[in-house]
N, C-alpha and C positions, 0 to 999 in steps of 0.2 A: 832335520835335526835328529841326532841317534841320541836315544837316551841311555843312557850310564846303568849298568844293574849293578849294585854295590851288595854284592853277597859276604857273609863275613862267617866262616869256619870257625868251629869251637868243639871242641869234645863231650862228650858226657859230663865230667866234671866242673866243665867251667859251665856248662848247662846247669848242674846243679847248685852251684854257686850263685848262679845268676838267680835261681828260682828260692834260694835262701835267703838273699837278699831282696828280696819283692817280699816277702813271706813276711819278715822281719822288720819291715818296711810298715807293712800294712797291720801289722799288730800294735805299729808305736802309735799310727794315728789314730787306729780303735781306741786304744787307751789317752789317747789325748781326748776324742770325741768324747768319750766317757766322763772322762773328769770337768771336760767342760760343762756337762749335762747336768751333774752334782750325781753320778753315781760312784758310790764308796768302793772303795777293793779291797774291804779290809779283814773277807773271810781268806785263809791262806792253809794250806796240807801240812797238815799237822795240828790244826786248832782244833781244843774241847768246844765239842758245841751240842744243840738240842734240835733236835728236826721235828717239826710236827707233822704228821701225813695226816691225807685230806680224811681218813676216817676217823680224827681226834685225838689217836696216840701220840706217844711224844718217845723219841728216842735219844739217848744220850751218847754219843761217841766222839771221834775223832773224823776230822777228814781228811778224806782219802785224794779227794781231787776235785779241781774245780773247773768244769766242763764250758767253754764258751759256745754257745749251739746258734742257731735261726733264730728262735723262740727267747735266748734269754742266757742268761749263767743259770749252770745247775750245780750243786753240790752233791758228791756224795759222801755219804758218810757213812761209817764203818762203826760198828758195835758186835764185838766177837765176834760172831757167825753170821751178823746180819747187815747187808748191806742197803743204807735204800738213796736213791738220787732225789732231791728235794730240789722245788727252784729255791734262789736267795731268799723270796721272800720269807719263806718258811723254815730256816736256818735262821737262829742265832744264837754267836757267841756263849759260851758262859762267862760270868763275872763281868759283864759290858753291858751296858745299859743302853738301850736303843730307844730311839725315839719315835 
């Protein structure tokens, strides 16, 4: 019995097509898994918010972007000249009341 090798040609682009759509794929069931878990997504880039670093200070800015890592979402947040990455836990909101 000869077996069949079904090899299938594709270029770079439909390689990276293919590799966007796996990508994209796999960030909708993150975010499904997440909502199922009850975790919230409701820091977003551009939001005023307050960061506390772990040595007590507190900083007030804007964020710049929100990092999905290994470890966890991280924020960072931007205040003039100073930028510092916070996890979620340690960002919040202004004017939102958390619980």
């Amino acid at each position: 019995m000869a077996r069949k090798s079904r090899n299938t040609e594709y270029g770079p682009s439909q390689g990276a097509k293919m590799l966007r759509g796996l990508v994209e794929a796999a960030k909708q069931i993150r975010d499904e898994e997440m909502v199922k878990m009850g975790v919230p997504s409701l820091i977003q880039v551009g939001d005023e918010v307050t960061a506390r670093q772990f040595n007590g200070k507190t900083l007030k800015g804007s964020v710049a972007a929100v990092l999905e890592t290994v470890s966890g979402r991280k924020i960072k947040v931007i205040s003039g000249s100073l930028v510092v990455t916070a996890n979620e836990k340690q960002v919040e909101l202004i004017g939102v009341e958390q619980k």
